[in-house]
C-alpha positions in Angstrom: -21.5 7.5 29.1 -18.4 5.1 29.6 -17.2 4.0 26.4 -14.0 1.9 25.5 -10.9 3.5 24.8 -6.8 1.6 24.0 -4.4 3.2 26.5 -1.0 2.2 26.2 -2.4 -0.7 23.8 -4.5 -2.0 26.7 -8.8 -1.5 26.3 -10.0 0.4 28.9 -13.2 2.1 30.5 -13.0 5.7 30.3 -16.1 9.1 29.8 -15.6 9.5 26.4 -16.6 12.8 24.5 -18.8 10.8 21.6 -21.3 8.8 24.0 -24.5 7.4 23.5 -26.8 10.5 24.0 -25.0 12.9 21.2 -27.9 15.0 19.6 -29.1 13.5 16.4 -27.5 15.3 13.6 -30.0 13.9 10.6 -32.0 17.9 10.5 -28.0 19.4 10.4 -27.7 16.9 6.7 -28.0 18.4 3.2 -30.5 16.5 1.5 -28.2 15.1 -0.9 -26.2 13.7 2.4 -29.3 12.1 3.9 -30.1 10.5 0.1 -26.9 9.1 0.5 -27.5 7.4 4.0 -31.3 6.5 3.2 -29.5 4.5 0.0 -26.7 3.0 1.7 -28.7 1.9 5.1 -31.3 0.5 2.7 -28.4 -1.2 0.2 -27.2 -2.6 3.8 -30.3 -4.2 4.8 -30.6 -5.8 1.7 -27.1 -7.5 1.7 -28.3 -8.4 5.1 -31.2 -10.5 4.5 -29.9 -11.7 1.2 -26.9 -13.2 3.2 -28.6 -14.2 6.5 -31.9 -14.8 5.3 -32.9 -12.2 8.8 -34.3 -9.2 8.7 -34.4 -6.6 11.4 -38.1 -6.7 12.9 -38.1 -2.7 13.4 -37.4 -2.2 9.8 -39.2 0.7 8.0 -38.5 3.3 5.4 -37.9 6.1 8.6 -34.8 7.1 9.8 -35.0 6.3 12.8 -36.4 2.8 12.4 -33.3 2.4 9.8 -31.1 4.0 12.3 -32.2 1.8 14.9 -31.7 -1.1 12.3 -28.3 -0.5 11.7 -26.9 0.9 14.7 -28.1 -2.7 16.5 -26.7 -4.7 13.7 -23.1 -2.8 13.8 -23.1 -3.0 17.7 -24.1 -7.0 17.1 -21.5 -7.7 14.3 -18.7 -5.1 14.3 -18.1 -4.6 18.4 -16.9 -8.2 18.7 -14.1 -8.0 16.0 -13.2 -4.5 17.1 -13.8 -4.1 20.9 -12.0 -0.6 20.5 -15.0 0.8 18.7 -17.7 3.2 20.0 -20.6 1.2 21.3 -23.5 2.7 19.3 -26.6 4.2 21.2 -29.8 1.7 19.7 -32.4 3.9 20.3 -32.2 5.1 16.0 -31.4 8.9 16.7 -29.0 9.4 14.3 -26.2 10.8 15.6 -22.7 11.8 14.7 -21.5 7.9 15.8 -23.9 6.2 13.7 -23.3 8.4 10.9 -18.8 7.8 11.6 -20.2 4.1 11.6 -22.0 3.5 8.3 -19.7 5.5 6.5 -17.0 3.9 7.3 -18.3 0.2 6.6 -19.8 1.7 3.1 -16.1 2.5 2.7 -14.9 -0.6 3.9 -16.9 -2.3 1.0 -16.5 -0.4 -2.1 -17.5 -2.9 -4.3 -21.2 -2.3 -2.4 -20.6 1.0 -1.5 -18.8 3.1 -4.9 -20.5 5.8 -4.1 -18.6 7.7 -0.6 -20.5 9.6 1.4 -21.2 13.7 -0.4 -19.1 15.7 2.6 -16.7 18.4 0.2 -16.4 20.4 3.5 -14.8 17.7 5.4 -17.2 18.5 8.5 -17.7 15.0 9.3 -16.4 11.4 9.9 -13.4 11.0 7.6 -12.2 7.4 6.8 -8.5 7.0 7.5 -6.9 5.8 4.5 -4.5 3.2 6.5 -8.2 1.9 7.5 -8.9 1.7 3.5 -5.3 0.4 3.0 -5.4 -2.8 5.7 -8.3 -3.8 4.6 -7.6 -3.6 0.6 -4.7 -6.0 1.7 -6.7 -8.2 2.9 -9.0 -8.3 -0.2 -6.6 -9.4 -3.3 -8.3 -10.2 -6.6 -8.3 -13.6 -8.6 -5.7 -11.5 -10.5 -3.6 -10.1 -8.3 -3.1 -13.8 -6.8 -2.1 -15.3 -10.1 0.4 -12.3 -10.1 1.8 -12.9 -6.6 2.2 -16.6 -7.6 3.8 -15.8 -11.1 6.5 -13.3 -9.5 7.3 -15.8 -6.4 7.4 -19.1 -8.7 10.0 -16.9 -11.0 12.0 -15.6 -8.0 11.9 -19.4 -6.4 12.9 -20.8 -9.9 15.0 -18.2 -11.0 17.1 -18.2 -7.6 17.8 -21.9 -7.6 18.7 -21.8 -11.7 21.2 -18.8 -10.4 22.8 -21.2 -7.7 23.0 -24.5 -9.9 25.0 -22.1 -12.6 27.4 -20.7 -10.1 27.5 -24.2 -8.3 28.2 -25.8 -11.8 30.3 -23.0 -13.0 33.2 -23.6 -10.0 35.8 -26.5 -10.8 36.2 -29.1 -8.6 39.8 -29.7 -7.5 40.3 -33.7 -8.1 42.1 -35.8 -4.9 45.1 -35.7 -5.7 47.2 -38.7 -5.1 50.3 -38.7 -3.5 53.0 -41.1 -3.8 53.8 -43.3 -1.1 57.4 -44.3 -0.8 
């Protein structure tokens, strides 16, 4: 399957090895780690229609409908900001892709999401914490804005009080007047 790739910081077309048509890996899951997507895919859909008021009209309580669910919401709402990204496969095999996907948008939203996804092997999709960082720059609290304005109104005050005292502090030589003859 072609699949969009950045090459020399230009998007192009190119076989990539994660297509659409990956075997599903949902059997390959501990239980605990299929828990964990059945809550968060289900915790998803509910942000969904709470915020849109839509639902997805193949919705259901099996993976696959779920799967399906979410894997046509991301490629919806996710490929347009990030053209970069995998296009997921919308048939609601769960593969490794769709897994990559939700786990990283439960990461992307820990105030959702606080629980990550139960991998202590590392064998699957691990978040990059720049990804983490960029995005919790993006997302300052209430506080952390009254702090940011606190520090720059102090450096803004604090730098004009230093350069009125050393303005102040220099004497200023007085025209002198000279004679004329």
């Amino acid at each position: 399957m072609i699949e969009r790739i950045q090459y020399n910081g230009a998007t192009v077309a190119a076989f990539g090895v994660g297509a659409m048509g990956d075997p599903e890996i949902w059997t390959k899951l501990s239980t605990e780690q299929q828990t964990w997507i059945v809550a968060t895919l289900t915790k998803l859909n509910d942000l969904i229609v709470k915020s849109t008021g839509t639902t997805c009209p193949t919705w259901g309580p099996s993976i696959t409908a779920a799967g399906g669910c979410f894997q046509g919401w991301y490629n919806a709402n996710y490929l347009p900001l990030n053209p970069a990204a995998i296009q997921l496969r919308t048939d609601g095999v769960f593969d490794e892709d769709t897994l990559c996907a939700l786990i990283v948008q439960a990461a992307l939203n820990p105030q959702e999401f606080p629980t990550p996804f139960p991998d202590p092997a590392k064998q699957y999709c691990q978040v990059p914490a720049d990804a983490l960082a960029a995005e919790e720059k993006k997302k300052l609290s209430t506080g952390a804005m009254f702090g940011i304005g606190v520090a720059t109104s102090v450096v803004v005050v604090g730098g004009i009080s230093y350069a009125v005292m050393r303005r102040g502090g220099k004497k200023t030589r007085k025209k002198s007047r000279r004679r004329r003859r």
